[in-house]
C-alpha positions in Angstrom: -27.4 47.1 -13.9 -29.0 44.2 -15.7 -29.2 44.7 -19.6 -32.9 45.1 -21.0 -34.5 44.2 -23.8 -37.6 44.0 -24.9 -39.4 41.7 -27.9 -41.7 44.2 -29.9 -44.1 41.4 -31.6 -46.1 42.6 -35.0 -46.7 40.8 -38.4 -45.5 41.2 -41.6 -48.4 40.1 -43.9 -48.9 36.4 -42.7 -45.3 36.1 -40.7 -44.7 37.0 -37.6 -42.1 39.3 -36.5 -40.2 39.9 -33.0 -38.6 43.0 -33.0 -35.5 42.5 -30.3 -34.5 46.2 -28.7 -32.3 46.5 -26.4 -29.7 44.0 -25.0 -30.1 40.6 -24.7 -27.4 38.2 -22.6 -27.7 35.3 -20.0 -29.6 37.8 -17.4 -32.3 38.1 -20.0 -32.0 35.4 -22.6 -34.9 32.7 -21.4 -37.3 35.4 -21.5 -36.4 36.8 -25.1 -36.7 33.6 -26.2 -40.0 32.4 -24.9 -41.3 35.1 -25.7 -40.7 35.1 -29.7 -41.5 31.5 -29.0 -45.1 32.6 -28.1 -45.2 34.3 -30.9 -45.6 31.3 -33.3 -48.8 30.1 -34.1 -50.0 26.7 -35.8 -50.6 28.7 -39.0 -47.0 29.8 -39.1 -44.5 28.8 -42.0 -41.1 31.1 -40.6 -40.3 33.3 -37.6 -38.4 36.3 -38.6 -36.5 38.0 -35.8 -35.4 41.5 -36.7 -32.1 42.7 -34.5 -31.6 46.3 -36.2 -32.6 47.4 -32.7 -30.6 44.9 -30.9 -27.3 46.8 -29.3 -25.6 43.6 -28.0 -25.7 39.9 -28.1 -23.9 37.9 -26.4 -23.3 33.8 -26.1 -26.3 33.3 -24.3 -28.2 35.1 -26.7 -26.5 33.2 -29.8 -27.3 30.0 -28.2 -30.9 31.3 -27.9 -31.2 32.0 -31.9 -29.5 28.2 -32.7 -31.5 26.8 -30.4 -34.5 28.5 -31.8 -33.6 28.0 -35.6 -33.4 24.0 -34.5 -36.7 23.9 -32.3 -38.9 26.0 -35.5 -36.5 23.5 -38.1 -38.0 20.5 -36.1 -41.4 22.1 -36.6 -40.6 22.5 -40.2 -40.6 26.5 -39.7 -37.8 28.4 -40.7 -36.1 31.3 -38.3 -35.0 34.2 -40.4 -33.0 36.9 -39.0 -32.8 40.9 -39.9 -29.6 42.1 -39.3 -28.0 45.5 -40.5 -24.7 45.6 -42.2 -21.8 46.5 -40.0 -24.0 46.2 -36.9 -21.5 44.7 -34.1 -24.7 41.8 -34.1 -23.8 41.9 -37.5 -20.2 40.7 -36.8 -21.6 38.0 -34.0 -23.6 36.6 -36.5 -21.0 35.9 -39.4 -18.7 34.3 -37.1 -21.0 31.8 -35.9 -22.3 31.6 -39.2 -25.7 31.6 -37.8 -28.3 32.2 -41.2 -30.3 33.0 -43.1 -29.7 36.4 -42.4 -31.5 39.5 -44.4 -31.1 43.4 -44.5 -34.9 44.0 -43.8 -37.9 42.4 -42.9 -39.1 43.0 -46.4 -36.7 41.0 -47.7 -36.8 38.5 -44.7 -40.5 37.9 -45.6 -40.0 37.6 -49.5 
């Protein structure tokens, strides 16, 4: 069975948010990522991707977020990930040391 997951796109005041559910490895990756790609518009300043729903994230879909962060850096944008505390994304993300990296989208969007 091929992990799912879907991108749940919204805003958050001026900012746009993809909301990842699900699973997201190399069967699924590409499309995840162009999708909170299309998400940015020419008015945008930051991405924020919010991975409470996210249940597992693997190389492929860490490779996806640097790869991300350097595209929207390049764009001057700025990629900021929700993450909740002792979420096994969590864990994934502190290793890599992939940041900035917030406990809500509130604070994400501050």
């Amino acid at each position: 069975m091929i992990p799912a997951a879907e991108v749940r796109a919204r805003q958050h005041g001026d900012t746009p948010v993809g909301e990842i559910v699900g699973e997201v490895d190399a069967s699924n990756a590409g499309v995840v990522g162009g999708e909170l790609r299309e998400l940015v518009t020419n008015r945008s300043t930051r991405l924020i991707v919010d991975l409470t729903g996210t249940r597992y994230l693997d190389s492929a879909g860490i490779n996806l977020l640097f790869g991300l962060s350097e595209e929207l850096r390049l764009r001057q944008l700025e990629l900021r990930l929700v993450v909740p505390d002792g979420s096994p994304v969590a864990r994934m993300l502190r290793i890599t040391g992939l940041r900035p990296v917030y406990a809500s989208v509130a604070a994400a969007a501050a």
